[in-house]
Backbone as ProteinMPNN parsed JSONL, in Angstrom:
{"seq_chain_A": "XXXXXXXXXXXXXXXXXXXXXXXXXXXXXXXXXXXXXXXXXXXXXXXXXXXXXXXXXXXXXXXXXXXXXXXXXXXXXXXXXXXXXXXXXXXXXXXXXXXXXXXXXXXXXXXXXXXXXXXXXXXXXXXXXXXXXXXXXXXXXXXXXXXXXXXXXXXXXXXXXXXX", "coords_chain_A": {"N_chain_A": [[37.088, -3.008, 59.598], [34.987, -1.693, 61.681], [31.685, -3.578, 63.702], [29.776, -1.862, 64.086], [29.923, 0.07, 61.6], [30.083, -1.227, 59.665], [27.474, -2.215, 59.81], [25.979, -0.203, 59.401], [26.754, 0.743, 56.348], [26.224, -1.385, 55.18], [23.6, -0.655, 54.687], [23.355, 1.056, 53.044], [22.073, 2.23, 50.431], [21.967, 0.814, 46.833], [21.989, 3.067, 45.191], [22.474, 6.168, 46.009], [20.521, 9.146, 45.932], [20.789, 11.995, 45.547], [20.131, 16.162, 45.737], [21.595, 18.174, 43.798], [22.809, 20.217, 45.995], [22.739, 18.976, 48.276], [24.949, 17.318, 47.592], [27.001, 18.905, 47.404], [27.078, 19.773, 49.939], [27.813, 16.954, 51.417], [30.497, 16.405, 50.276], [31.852, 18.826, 51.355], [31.922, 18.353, 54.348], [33.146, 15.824, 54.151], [35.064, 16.68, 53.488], [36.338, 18.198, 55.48], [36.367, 16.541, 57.223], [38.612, 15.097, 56.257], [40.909, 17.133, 56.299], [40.992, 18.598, 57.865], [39.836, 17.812, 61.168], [40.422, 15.067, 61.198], [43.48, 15.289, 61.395], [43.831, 17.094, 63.327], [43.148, 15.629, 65.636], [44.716, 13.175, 65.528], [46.688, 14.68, 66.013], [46.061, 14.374, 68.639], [46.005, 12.027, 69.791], [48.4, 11.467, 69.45], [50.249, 13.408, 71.22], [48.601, 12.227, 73.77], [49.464, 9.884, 73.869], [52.202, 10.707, 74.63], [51.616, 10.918, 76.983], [52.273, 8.859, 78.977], [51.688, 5.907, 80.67], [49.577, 4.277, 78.597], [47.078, 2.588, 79.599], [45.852, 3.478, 81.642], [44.777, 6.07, 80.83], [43.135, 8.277, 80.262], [42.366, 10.513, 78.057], [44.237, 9.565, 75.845], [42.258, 7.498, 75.263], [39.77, 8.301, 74.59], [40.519, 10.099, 72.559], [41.654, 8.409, 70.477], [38.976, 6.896, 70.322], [37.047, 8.856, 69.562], [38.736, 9.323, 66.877], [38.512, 7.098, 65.852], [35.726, 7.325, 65.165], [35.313, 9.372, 63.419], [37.375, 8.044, 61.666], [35.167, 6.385, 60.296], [33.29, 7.894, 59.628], [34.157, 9.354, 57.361], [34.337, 6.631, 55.84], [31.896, 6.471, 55.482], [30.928, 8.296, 54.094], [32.472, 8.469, 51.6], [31.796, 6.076, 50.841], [28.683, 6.92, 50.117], [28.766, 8.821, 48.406], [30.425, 7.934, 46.407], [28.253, 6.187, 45.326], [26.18, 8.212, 44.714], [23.689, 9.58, 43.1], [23.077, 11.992, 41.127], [19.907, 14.182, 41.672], [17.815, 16.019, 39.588], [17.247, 18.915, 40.234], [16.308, 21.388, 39.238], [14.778, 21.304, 36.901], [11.52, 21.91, 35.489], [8.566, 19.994, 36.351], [5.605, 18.009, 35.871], [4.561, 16.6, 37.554], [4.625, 15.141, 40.844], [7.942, 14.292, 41.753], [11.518, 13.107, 42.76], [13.712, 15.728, 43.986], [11.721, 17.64, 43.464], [9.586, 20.985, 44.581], [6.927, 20.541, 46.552], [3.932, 22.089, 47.599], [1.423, 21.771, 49.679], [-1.739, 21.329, 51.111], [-3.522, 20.751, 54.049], [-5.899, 19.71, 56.414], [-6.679, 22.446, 56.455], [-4.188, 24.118, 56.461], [-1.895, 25.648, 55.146], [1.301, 23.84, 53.568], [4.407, 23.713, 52.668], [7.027, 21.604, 50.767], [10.064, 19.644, 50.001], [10.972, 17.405, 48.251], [13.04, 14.498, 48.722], [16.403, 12.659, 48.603], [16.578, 10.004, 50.424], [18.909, 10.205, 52.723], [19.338, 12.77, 52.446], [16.713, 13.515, 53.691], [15.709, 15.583, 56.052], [13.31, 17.306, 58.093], [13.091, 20.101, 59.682], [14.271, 21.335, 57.942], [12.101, 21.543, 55.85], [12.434, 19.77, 53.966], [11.676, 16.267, 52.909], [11.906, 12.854, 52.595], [11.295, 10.823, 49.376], [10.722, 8.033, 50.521], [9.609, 8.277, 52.527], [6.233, 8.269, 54.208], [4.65, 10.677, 53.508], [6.125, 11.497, 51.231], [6.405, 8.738, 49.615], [3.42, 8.984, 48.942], [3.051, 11.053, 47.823], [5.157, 11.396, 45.196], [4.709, 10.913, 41.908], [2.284, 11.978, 41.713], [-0.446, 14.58, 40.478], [-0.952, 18.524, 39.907], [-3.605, 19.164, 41.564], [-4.567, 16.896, 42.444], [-5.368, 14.17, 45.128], [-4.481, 13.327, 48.092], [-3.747, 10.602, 50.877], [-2.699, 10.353, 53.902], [-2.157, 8.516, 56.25], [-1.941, 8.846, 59.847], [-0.714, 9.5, 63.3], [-3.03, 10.675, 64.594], [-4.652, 9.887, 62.846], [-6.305, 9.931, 59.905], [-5.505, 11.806, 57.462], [-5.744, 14.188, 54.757], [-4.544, 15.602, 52.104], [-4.38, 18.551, 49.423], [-2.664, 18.828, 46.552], [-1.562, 21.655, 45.771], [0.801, 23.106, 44.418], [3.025, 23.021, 42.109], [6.859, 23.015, 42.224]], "CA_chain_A": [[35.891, -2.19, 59.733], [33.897, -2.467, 62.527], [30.331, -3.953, 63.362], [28.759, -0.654, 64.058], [30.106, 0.766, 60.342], [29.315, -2.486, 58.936], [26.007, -2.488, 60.061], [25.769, 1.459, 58.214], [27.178, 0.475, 55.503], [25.212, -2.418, 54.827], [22.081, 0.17, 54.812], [23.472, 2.197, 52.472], [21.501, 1.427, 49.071], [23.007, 0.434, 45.402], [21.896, 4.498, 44.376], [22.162, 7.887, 46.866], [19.548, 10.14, 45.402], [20.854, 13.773, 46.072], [20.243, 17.303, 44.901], [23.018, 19.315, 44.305], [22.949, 21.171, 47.463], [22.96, 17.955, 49.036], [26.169, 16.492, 47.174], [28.397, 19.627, 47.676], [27.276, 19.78, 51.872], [28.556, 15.655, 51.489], [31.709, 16.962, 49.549], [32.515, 19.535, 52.2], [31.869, 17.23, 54.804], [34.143, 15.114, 54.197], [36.974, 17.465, 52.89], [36.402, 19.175, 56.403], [37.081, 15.276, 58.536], [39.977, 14.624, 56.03], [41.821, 18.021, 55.97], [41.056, 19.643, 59.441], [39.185, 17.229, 62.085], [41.333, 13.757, 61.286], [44.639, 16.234, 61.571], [43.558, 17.437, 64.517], [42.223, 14.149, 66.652], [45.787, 12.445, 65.292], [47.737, 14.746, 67.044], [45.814, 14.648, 70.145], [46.317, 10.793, 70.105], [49.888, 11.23, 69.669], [49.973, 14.353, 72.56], [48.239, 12.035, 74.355], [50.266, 9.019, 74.091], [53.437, 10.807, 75.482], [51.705, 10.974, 78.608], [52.741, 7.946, 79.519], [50.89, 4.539, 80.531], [48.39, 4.159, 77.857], [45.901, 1.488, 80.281], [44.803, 4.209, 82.227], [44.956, 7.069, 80.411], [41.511, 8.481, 79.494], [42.786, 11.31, 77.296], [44.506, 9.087, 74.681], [41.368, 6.541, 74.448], [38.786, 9.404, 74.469], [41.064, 10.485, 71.507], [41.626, 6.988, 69.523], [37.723, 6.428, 70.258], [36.979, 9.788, 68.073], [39.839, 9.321, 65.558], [38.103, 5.989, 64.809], [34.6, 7.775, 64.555], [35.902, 9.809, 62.165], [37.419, 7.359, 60.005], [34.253, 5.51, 60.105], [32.559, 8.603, 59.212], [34.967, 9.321, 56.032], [34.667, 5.752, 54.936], [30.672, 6.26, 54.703], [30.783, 9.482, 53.288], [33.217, 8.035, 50.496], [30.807, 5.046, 49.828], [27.595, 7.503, 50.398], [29.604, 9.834, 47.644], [30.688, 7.006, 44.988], [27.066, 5.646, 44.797], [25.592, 9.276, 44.401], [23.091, 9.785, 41.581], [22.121, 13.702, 41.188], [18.315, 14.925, 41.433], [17.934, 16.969, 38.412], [16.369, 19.916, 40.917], [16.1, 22.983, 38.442], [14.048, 21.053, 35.946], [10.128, 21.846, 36.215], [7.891, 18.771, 36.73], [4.289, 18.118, 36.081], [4.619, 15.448, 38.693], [5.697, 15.038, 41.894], [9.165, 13.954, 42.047], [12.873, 13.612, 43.681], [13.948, 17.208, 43.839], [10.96, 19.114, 43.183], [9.107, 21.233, 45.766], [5.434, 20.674, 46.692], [2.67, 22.699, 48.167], [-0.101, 20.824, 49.913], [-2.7, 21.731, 51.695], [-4.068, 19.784, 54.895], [-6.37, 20.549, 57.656], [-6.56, 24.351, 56.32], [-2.917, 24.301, 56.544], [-0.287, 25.092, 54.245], [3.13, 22.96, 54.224], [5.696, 23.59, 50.964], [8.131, 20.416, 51.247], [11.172, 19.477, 49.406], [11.365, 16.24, 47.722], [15.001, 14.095, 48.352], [16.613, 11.352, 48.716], [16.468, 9.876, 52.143], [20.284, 10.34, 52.944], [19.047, 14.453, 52.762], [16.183, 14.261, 54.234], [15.229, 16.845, 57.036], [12.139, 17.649, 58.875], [13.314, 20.689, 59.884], [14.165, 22.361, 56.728], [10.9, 21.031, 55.125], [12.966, 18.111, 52.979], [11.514, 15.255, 53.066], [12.255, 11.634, 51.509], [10.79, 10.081, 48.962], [10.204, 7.152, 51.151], [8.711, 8.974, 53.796], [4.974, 7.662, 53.879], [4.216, 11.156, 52.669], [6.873, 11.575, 50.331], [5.624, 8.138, 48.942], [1.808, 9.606, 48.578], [3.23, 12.418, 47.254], [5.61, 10.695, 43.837], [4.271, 10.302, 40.858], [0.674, 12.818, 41.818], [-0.154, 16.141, 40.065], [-1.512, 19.643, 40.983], [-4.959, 19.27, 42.147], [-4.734, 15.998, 43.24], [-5.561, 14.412, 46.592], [-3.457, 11.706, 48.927], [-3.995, 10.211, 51.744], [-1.716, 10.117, 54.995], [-2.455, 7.817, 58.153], [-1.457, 9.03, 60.816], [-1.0, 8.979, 64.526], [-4.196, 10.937, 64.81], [-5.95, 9.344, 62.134], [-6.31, 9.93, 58.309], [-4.873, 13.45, 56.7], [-6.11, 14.38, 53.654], [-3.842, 16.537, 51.574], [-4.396, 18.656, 47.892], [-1.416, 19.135, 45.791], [-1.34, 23.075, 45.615], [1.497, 23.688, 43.39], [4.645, 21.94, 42.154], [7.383, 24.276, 42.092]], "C_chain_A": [[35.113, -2.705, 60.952], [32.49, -2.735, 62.807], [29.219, -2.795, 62.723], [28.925, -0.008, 62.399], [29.429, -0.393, 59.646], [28.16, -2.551, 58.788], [25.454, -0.793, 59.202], [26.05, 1.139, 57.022], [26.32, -0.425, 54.486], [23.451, -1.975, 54.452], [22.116, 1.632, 53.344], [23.295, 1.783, 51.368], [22.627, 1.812, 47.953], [22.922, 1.98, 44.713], [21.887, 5.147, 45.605], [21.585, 8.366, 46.102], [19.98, 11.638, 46.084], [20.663, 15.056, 45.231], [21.874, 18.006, 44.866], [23.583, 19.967, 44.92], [23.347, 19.911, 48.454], [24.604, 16.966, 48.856], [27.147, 17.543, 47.53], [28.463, 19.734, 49.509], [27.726, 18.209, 52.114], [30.119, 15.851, 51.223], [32.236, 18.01, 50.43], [32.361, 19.134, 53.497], [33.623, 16.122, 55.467], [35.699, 15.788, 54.082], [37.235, 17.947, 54.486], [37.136, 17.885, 57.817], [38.336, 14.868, 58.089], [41.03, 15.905, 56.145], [42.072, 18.879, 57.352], [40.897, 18.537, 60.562], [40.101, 16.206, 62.181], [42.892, 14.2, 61.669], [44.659, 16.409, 63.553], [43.527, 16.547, 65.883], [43.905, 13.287, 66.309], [46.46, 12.879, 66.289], [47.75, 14.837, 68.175], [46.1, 12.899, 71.101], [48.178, 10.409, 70.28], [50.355, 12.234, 70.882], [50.208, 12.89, 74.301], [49.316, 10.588, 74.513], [51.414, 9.114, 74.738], [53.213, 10.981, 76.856], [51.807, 10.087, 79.405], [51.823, 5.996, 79.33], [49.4, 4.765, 80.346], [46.85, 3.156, 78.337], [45.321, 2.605, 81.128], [44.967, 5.81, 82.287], [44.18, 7.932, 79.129], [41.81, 9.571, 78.297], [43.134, 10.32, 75.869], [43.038, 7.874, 74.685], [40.343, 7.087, 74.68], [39.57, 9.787, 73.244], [40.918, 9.193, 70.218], [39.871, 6.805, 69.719], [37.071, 7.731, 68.879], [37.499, 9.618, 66.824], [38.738, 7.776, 64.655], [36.289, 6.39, 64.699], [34.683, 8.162, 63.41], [36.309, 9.074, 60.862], [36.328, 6.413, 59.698], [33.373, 6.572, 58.554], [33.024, 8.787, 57.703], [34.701, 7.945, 55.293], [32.997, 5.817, 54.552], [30.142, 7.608, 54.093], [31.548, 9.006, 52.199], [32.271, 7.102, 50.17], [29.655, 5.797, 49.319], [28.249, 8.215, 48.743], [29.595, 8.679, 46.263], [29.504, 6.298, 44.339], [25.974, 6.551, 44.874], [25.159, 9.664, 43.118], [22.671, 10.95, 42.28], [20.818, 13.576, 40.597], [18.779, 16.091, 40.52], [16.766, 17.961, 39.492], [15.823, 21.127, 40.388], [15.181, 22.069, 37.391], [12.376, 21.617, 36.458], [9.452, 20.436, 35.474], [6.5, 18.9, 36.061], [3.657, 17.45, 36.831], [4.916, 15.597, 39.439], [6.786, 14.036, 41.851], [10.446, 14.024, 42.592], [13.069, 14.71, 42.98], [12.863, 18.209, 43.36], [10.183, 19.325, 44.44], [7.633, 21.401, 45.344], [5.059, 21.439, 47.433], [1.69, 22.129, 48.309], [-0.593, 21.279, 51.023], [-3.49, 20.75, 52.154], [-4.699, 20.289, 56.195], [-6.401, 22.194, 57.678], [-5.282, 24.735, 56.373], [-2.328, 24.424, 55.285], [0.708, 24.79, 54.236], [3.569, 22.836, 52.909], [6.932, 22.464, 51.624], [8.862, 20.438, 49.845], [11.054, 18.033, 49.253], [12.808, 15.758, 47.435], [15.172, 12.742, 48.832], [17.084, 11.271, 50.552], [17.729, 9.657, 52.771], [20.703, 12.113, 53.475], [18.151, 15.234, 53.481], [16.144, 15.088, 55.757], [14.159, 17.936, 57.528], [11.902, 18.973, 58.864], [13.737, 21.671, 59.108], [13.202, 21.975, 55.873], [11.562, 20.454, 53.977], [12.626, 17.245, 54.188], [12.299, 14.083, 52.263], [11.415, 11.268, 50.964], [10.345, 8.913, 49.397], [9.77, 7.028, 52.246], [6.969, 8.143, 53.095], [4.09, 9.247, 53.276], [4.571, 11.792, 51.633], [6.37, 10.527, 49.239], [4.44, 8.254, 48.117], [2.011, 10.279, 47.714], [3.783, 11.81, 45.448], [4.565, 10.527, 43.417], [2.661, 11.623, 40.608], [0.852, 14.0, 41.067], [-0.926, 17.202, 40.788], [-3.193, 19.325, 40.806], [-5.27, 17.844, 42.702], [-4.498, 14.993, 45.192], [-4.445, 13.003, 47.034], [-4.158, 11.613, 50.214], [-3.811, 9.68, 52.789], [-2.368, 8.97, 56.204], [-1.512, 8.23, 58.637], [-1.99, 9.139, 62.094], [-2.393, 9.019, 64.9], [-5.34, 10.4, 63.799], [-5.837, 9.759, 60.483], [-6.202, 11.412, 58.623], [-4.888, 13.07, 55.474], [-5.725, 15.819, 53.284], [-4.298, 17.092, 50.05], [-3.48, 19.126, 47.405], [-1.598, 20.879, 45.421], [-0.855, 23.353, 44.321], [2.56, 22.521, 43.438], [5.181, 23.126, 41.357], [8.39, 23.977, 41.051]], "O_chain_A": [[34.714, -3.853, 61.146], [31.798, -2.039, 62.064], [28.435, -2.697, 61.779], [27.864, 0.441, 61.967], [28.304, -0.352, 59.149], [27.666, -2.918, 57.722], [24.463, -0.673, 58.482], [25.031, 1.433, 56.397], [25.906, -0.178, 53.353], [22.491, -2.664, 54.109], [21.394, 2.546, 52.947], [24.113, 0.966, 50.946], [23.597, 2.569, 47.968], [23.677, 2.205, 43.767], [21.158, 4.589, 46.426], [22.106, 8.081, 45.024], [19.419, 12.177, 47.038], [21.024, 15.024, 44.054], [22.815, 18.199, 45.637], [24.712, 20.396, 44.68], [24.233, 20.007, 49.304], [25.162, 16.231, 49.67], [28.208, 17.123, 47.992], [29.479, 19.764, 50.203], [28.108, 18.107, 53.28], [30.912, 15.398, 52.048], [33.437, 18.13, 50.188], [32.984, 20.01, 54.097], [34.444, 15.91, 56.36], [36.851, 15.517, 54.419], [38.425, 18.085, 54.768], [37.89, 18.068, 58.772], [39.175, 14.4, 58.857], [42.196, 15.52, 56.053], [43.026, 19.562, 57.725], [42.004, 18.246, 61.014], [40.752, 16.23, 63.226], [43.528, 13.351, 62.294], [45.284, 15.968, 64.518], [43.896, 16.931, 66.993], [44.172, 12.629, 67.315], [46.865, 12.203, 67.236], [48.694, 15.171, 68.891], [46.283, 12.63, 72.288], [48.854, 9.573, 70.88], [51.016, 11.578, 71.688], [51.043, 12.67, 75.179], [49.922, 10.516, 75.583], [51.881, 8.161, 75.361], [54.058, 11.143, 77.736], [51.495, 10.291, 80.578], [51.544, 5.275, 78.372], [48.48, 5.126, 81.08], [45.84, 3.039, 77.644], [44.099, 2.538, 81.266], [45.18, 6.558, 83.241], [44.366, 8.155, 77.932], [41.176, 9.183, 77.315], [42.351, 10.344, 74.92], [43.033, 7.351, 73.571], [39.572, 6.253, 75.155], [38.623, 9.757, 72.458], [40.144, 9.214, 69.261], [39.536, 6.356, 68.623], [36.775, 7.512, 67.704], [36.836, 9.739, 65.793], [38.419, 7.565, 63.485], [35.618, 5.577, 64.063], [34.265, 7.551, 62.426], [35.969, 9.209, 59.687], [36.556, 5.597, 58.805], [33.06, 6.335, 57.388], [32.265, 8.367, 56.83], [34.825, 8.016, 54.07], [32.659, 5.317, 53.479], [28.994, 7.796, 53.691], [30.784, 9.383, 51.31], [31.797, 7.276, 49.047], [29.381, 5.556, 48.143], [27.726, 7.548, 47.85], [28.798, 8.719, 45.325], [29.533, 5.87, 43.185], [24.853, 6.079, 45.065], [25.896, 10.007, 42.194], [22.169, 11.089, 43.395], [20.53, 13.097, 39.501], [19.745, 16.845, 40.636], [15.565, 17.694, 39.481], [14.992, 21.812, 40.984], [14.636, 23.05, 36.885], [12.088, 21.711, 37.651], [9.746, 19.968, 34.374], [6.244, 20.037, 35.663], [2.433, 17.497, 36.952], [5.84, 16.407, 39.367], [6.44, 12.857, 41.924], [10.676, 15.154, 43.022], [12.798, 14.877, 41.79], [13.086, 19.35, 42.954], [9.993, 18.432, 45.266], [7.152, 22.005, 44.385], [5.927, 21.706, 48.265], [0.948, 21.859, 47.364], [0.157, 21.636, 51.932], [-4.101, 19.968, 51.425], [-4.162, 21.118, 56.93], [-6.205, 22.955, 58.625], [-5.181, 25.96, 56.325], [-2.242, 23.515, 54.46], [1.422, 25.454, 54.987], [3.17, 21.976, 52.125], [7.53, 22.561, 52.695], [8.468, 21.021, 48.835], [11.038, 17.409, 50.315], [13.579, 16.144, 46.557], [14.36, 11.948, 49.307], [17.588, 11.999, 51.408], [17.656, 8.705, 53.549], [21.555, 12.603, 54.215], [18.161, 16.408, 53.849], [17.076, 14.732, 56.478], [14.218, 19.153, 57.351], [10.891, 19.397, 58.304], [13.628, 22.841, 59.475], [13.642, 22.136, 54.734], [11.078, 20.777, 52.892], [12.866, 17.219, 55.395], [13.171, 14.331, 51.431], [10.393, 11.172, 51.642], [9.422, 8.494, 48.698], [9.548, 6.008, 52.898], [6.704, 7.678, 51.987], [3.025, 9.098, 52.676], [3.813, 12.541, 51.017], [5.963, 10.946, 48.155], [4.318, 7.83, 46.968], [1.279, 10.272, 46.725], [2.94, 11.791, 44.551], [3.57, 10.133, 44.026], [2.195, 11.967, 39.522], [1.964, 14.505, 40.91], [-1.45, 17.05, 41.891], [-3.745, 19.328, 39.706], [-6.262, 17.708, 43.418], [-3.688, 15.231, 46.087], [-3.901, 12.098, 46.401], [-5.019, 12.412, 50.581], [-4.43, 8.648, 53.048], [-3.322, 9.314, 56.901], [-0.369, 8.149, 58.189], [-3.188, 9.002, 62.341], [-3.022, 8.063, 65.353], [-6.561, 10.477, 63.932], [-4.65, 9.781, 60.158], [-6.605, 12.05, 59.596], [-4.355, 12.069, 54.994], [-6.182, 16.862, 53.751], [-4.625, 16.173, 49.299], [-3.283, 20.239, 47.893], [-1.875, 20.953, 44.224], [-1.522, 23.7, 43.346], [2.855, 21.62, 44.223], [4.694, 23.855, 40.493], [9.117, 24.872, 40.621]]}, "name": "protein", "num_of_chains": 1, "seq": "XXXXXXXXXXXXXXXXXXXXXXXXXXXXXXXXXXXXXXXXXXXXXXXXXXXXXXXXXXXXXXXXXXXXXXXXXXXXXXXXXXXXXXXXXXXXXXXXXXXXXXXXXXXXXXXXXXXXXXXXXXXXXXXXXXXXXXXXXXXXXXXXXXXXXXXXXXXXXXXXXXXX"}
């Protein structure tokens, strides 16, 4: 294994926290680097190898440099996978917790977020992590209650809307 996986690996906690949406896009994932992508990148290393002298022959170690991304990637999607606890996401809450979605209200704003485990989260589809600093704020609070962000610009003061 090498450092760089090692050093991932080593980060990757004793529980994954995922929703169910999150464990089958891990599960297809991986089926997609072992059944298509690792297939693929093999035979470009073997291609590439018949082209002769392998010391200066950027094709085959532009190939072997992928192939061993890949199996990096597969070996931390298999650990990521075997130490996967499911978010019960369809339950309703009276709390904030992993897998349920909040509504909070900040600066006259409204922002609905996704509560997940930080292996899922994503900015960009409004999932967050639970160990986000306002994922943190957020656990454990109910609807009408307030939190209290620092940030860059200074304190944000949020009210729990709804929990979905």
């Amino acid at each position: 294994m090498n450092k760089k996986l090692q050093h991932t690996m080593a980060q990757i906690p004793k529980a994954v926290h995922l929703t169910s949406e999150g464990l089958e896009e891990l599960k297809r994932e991986l089926n997609n680097l072992i059944e298509s992508k690792r297939p693929e990148v093999v035979e470009r290393v073997a291609r590439a190898r018949d082209f002769g002298d392998l010391t200066e022959n950027s094709e085959y170690h532009q190939a072997r440099d992928e192939l061993s991304f890949i199996d990096g990637r597969i070996e931390e999607l298999q650990e990521l996978l075997a130490k996967a606890k499911l978010i019960d996401d369809k339950k309703k809450r009276q709390t904030v917790d992993l897998g349920c979605t909040v509504t909070i209200i900040g600066n006259g704003k409204s922002h609905t977020y996704t509560i997940v485990g930080e292996w899922e989260a994503d900015p960009n589809q409004k999932k967050i992590s639970h160990q986000s600093p306002l994922g943190k704020a957020l656990v454990g609070k109910k609807q009408g209650d307030k939190v209290e962000i620092e940030a860059p610009a200074g304190k944000i003061v949020y009210t729990i809307k709804k929990i979905h």
